[in-house]
C-alpha positions as CSV (number, residue, x, y, z in Angstrom):
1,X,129.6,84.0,86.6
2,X,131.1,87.3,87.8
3,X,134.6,86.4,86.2
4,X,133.1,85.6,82.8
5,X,130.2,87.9,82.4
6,X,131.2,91.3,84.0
7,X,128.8,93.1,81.1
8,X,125.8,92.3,84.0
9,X,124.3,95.0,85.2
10,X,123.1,93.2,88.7
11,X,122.2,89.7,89.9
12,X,119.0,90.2,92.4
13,X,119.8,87.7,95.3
14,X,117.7,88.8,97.8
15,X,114.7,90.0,99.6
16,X,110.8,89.4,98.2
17,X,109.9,86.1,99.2
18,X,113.6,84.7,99.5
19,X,113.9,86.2,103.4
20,X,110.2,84.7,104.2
21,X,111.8,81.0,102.4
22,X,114.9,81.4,104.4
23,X,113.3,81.9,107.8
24,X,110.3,79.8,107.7
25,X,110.9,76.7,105.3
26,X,114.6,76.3,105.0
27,X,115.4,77.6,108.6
28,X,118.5,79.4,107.5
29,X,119.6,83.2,108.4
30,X,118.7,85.4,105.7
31,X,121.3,87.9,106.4
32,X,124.3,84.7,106.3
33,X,123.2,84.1,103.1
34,X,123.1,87.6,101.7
35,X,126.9,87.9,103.3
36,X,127.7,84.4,101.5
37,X,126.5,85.7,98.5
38,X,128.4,89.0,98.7
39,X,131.8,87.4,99.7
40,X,131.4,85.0,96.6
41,X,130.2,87.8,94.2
42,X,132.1,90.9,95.2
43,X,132.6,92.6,91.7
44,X,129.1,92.6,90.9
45,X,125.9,95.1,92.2
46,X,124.0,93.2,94.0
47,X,120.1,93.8,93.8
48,X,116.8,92.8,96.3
49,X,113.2,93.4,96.3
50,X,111.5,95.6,98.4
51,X,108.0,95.9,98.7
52,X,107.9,100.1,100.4
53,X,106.0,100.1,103.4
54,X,105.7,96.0,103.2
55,X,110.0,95.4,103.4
56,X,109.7,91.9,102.7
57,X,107.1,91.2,104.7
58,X,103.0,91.0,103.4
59,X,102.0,93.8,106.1
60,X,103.0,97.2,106.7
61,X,105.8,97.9,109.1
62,X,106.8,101.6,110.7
63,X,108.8,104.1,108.9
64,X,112.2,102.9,111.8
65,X,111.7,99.2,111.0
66,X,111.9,100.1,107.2
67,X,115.1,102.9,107.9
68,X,116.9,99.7,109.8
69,X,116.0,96.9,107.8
70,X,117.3,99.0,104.8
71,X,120.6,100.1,106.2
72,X,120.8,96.6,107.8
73,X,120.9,95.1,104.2
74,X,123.3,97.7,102.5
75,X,125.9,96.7,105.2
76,X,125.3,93.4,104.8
77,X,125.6,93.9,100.4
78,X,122.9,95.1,98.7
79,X,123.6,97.7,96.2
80,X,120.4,98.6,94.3
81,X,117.0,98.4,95.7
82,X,113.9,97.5,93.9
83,X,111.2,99.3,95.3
84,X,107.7,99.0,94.6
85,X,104.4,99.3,96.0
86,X,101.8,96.4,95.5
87,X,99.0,99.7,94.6
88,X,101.6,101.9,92.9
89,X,101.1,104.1,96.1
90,X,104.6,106.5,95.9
91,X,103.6,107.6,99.4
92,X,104.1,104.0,100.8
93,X,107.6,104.3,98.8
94,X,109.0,107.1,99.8
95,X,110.7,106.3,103.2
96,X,112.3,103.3,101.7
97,X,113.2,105.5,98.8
98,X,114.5,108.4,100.8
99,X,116.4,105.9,103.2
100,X,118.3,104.3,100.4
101,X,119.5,108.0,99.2
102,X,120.2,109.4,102.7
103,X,121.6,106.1,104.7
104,X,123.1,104.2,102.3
105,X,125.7,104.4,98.8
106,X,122.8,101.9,97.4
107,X,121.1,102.8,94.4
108,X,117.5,103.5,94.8
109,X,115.3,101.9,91.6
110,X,111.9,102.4,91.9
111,X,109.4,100.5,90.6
112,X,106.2,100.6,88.6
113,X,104.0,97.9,88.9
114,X,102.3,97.2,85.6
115,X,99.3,96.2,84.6
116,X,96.2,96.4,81.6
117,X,97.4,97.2,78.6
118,X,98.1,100.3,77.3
119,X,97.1,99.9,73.5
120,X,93.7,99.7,74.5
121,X,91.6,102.5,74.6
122,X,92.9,105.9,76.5
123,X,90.3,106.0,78.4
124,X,91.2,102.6,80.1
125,X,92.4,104.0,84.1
126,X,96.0,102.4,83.6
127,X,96.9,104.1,80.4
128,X,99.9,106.3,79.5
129,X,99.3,109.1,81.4
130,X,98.9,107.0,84.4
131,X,102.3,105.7,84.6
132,X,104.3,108.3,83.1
133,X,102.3,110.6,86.1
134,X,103.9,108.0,88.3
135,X,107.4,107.9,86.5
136,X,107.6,111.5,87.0
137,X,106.4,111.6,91.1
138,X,109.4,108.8,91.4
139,X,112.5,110.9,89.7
140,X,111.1,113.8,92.1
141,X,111.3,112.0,94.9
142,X,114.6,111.0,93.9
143,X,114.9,107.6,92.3
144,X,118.2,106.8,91.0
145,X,116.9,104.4,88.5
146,X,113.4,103.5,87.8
147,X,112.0,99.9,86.7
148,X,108.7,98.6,84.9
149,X,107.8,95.7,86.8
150,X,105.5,93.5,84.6
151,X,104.9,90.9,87.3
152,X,102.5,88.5,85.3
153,X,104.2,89.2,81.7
154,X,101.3,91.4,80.9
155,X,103.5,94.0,78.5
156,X,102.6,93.0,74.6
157,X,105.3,94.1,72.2
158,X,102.9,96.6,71.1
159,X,102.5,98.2,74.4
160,X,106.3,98.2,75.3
161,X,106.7,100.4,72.4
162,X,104.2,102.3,73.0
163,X,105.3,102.5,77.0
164,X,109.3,102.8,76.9
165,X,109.5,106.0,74.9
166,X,107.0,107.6,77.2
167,X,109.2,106.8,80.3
168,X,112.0,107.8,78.5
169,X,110.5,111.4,77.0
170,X,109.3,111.6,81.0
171,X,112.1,111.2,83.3
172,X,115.7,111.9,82.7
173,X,116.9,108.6,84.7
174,X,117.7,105.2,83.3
175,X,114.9,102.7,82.9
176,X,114.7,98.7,83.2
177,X,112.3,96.0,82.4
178,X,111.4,93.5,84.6
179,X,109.0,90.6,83.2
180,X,107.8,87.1,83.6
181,X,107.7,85.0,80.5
182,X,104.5,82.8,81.3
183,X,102.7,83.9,77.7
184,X,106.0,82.7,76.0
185,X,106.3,86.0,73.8
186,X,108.3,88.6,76.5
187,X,111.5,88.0,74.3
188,X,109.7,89.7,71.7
189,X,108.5,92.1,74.1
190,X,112.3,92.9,75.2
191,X,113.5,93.2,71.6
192,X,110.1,96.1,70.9
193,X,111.3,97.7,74.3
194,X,115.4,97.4,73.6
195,X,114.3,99.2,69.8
196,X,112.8,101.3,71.6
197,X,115.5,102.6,74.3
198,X,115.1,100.5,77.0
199,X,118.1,101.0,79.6
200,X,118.2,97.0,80.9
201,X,116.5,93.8,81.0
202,X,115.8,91.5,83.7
203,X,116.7,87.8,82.2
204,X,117.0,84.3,84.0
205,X,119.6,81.7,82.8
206,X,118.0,79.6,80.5
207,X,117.8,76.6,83.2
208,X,115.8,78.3,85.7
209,X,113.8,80.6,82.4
210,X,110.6,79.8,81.3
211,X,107.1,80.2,81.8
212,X,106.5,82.1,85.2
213,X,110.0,82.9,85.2
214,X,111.8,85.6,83.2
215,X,112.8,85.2,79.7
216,X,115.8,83.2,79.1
217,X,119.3,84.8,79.2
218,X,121.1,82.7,76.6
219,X,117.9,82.9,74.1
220,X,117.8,86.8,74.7
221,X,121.7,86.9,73.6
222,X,120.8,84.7,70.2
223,X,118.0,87.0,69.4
224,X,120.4,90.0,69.6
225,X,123.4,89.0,67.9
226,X,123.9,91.6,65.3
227,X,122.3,93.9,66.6
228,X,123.4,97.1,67.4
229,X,123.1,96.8,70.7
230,X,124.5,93.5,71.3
231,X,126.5,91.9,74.1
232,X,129.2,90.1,73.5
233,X,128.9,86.9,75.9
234,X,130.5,83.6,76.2
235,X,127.4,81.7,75.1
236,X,129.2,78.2,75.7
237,X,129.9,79.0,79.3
238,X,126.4,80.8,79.8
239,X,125.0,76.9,78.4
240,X,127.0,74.8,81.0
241,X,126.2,77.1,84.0
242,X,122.5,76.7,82.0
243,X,122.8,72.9,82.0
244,X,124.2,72.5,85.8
245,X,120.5,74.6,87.1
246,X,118.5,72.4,84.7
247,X,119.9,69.2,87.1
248,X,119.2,71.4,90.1
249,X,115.9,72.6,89.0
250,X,114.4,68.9,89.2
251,X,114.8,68.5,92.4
252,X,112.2,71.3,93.3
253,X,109.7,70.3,90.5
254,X,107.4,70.1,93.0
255,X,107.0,73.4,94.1
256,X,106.7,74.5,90.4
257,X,103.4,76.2,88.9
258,X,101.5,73.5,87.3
259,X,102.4,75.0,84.1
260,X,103.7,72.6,81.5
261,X,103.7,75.5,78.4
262,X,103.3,79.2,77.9
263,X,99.6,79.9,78.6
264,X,97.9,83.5,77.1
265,X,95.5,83.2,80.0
266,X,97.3,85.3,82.0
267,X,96.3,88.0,79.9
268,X,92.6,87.4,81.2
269,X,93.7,86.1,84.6
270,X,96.7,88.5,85.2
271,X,98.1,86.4,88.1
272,X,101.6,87.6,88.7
273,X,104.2,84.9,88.2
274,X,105.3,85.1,91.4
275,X,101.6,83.4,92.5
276,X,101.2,80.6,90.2
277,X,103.6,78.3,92.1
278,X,101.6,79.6,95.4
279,X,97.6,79.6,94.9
280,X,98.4,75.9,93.8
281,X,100.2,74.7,97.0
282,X,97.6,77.0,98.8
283,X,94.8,75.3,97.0
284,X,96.3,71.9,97.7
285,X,96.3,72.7,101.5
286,X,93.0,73.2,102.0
287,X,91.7,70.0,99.7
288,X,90.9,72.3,96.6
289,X,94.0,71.1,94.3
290,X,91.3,69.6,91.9
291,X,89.5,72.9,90.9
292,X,92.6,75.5,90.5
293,X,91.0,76.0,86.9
294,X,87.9,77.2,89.2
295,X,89.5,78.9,91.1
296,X,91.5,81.1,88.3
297,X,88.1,81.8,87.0
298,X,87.0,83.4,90.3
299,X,90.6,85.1,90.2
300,X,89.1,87.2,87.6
301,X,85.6,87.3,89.1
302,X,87.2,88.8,92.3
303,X,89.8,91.4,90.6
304,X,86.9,92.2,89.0
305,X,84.8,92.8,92.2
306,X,87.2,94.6,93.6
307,X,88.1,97.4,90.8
308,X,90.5,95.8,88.7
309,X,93.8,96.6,91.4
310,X,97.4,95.7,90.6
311,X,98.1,93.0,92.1
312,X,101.5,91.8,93.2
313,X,102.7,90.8,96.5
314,X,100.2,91.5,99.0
315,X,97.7,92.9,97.0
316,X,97.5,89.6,94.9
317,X,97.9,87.5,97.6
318,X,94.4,89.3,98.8
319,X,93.1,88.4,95.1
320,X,93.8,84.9,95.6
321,X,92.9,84.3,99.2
322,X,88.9,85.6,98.0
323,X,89.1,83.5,94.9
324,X,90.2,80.1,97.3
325,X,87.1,81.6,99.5
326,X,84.5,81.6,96.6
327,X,85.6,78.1,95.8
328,X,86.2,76.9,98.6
329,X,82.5,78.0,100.0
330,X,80.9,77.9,96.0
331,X,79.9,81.5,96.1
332,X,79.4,83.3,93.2
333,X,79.5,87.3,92.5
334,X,75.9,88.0,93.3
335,X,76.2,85.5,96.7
336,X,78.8,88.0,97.8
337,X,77.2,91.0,97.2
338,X,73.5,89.8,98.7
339,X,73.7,92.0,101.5
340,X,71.5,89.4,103.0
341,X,73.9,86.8,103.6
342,X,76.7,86.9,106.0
343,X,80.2,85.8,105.3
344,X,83.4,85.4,107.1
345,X,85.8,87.2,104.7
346,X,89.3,86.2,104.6
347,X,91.2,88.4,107.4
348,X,93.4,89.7,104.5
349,X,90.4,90.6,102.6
350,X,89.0,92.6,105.5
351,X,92.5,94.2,106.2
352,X,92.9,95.3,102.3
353,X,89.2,97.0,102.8
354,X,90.2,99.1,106.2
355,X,92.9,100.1,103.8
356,X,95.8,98.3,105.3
357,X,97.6,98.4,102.3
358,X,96.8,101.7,100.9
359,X,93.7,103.2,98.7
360,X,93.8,101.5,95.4
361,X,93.6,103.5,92.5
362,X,90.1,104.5,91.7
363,X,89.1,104.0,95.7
364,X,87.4,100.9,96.8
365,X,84.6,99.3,95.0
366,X,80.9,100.4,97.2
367,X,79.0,98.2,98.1
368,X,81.5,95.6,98.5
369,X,83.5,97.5,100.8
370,X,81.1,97.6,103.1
371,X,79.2,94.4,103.1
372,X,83.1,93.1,103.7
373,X,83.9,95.8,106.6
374,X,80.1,95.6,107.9
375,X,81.3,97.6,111.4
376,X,85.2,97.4,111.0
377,X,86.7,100.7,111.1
378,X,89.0,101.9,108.3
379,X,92.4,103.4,108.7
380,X,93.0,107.0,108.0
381,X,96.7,107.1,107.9
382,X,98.8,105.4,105.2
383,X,100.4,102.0,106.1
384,X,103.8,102.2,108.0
385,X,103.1,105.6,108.9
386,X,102.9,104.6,112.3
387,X,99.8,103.4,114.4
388,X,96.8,102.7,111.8
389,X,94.1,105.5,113.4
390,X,91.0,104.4,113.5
C-alpha cells in the first residue's frame, strides 16, 4: 500500500479497542504489533486512538500513566494522535494533548466528538456555537490538527456544510472528518464537507467499508474523479488489495453487527459504530440476543434519561450497559425513576453518576442521579487528575 499510494495522509493502526483485542482475546503484545506494523510501513504517518484521560483503556488513568503510555507509543511509531474525550471534556484532553507537543515529534489531532444535528434548531445544546467554542479551546491548547469525529455517522450532508466552514472560519489548523457509514449516505456527506474545505477524510478499503465501518475508499475516489480536488490513485490495485480483505473479512463474520444494510435508525438510536458489533455479543452473553431490537429501543429511552450525552467509548458503553439492564430486568423509564423501588445499577452506571468520567454537558440529569448514587459519594476532581476525592 505504502509503495503505491503515497497520496495517504495516515493509516490509523493502533490504539482504541485494538490494544484491549490484542491483550485479552488474541493474547498477542500490543506494542509487537505496533513495531511490526512500523517496520512494514515506514514511509507512512502512522495514526492511534486515544481516548484523554481514558488512554485506551474504559477508566481514567493518572496524568504519569497517560505521559508514559504516550511517549511509550511514539517510540514504538505512532506519529499522529487522535485524541478525544468520550464528553467533549478538553480538561480530560489536555495532558495527553500537551504530552504529545512536549515529549514527542507526534502530531497532536484533537478530536470533537459529534453528535445531534446541527440544522436543527439553534437552540438545540449541541449546535454551532457549541463545537466551534470547543474547536477554539483545542487550537489554544495547542492541537496540531483537529478532527470531527462522527462516531455513529450522525453528520447529514446538510449539517457538514453547515459545520466545516464554521471549523474552518474558527481555527487556523487543518481539519479532518472521521465517520461511520451505517446510514449508507456519509459519501455524500464527505463530498458536502470536501465542497466545503474539508482538510481529510477518514475512508476504509472498500473490503472492510460499509455499514458501521467508514465509507469505502475506492467508491470515494469514483465519486471524485473530475473533481477539482481529486486524487489520482491506482484504482485497479486499490480493487485487488479490496478483493484480498473481502476473503479475510469472512472469516470474522461473526463478530460483525447484525447489520445486513444501511439502517437510518441510527439517526434515532445514535449508537456509535464502534458498539453495534458489541451490545450484540454483550446481549448474546447474558441470553438476551433475541430482543436487541428491545434493547435499541431502551438505548434511546436511557440517552434520553440521562440528558442526551455523547456517547462514544465509555460513555456509550455506560448507555448500553443501562439499556441491557432495562431489558434484561423489563424496567421501563417510570420503574427507574420510582424512588420507591430499589435497583442494583450497573457499576459503570454508578461510576458515570459519581462523575468518573467527567460532568456531561448540561450536568447530570436530577433525580436520576440520585436515585442511582442513593449514598455514593461523587468525585470532585476531574478523572486522571489523580486520586478521585471524595
Amino acid at each position: 500500500m505504502q509503495k503505491n499510494h503515497p497520496q495517504f495522509l495516515s493509516a490509523e493502526v493502533w490504539g482504541g479497542a485494538t490494544f484491549d483485542v490484542a491483550l485479552r482475546f488474541l493474547h498477542e503484545c500490543p506494542w509487537q504489533r505496533l513495531q511490526d506494523i512500523r517496520a512494514a510501513m515506514p514511509n507512512v504517518l502512522l495514526q492511534m486512538l486515544f481516548r484523554g484521560s481514558n488512554a485506551v483503556g474504559y477508566s481514567a488513568y493518572p496524568r504519569n500513566v497517560i505521559e508514559q503510555f504516550i511517549e511509550q507509543a511514539s517510540a514504538s511509531g505512532i506519529d499522529i494522535f487522535r485524541i478525544f474525550d468520550s464528553l467533549n471534556n478538553i480538561e480530560s484532553m489536555l495532558p495527553a494533548i500537551d504530552t504529545v507537543i512536549r515529549h514527542t515529534k507526534g502530531i497532536a489531532q484533537a478530536s470533537i466528538c459529534y453528535t445531534g444535528n446541527v440544522t436543527t434548531d439553534n437552540s438545540y445544546k449541541y449546535n454551532l456555537d457549541y463545537y466551534t467554542d470547543l474547536a477554539k479551546r483545542l487550537e489554544d491548547a495547542g492541537a496540531h490538527m483537529l478532527a470531527i469525529k462522527d462516531m455513529a455517522g450522525l453528520l447529514r450532508p446538510q449539517a457538514a456544510e453547515m459545520l466545516v466552514p464554521a471549523l474552518k472560519e474558527a481555527v487556523s489548523i487543518p481539519v479532518v472528518l472521521h465517520t461511520h457509514d451505517t446510514a449508507g449516505i456519509q459519501l455524500l456527506t464527505y463530498l458536502k464537507a470536501i465542497d466545503s474545505g474539508i482538510d481529510a477524510v477518514d475512508t476504509a478499503i472498500a473490503g472492510l467499508s460499509g455499514t458501521t465501518s467508514q465509507p469505502s475508499l475506492n467508491s470515494m475516489l469514483t465519486l471524485m474523479e473530475g473533481h477539482p480536488r481529486a486524487h489520482q490513485m491506482d484504482l485497479r490495485n486499490l480493487n485487488e488489495h479490496s478483493n484480498y480483505w473481502s476473503v479475510v473479512r469472512d472469516y470474522y463474520f461473526p463478530f460483525e453487527s447484525d447489520l445486513k444494510a444501511p439502517t437510518v435508525e441510527v439517526y434515532e438510536n445514535e449508537i456509535p459504530g464502534g458498539q453495534y458489533s458489541n451490545l450484540r455479543q454483550q446481549a448474546e452473553a447474558v441470553g438476551l440476543g433475541s430482543q436487541i431490537e428491545e434493547i435499541k429501543k431502551n438505548y434511546i429511552v436511557v440517552n434520553d434519561m440521562f440528558g442526551d450525552i455523547v456517547k462514544v467509548t465509555p460513555s456509550s458503553k455506560v448507555v448500553g450497559d443501562m439499556a441491557l439492564f432495562m431489558t434484561s430486568n423489563r424496567l421501563t423509564r417510570e420503574d427507574i425513576l420510582d424512588n420507591s423501588q430499589v435497583h442494583s445499577f450497573p457499576a459503570s452506571v454508578i461510576g458515570f453518576f459519581k462523575g468518573a468520567l467527567g460532568i456531561p454537558y448540561g450536568g447530570f440529569p436530577e433525580p436520576l442521579r440520585s436515585i442511582v448514587l442513593k449514598n455514593e459519594k461523587k468525585y470532585r476532581t476531574e478523572p486522571g487528575s489523580g486520586p478521585p476525592m471524595m
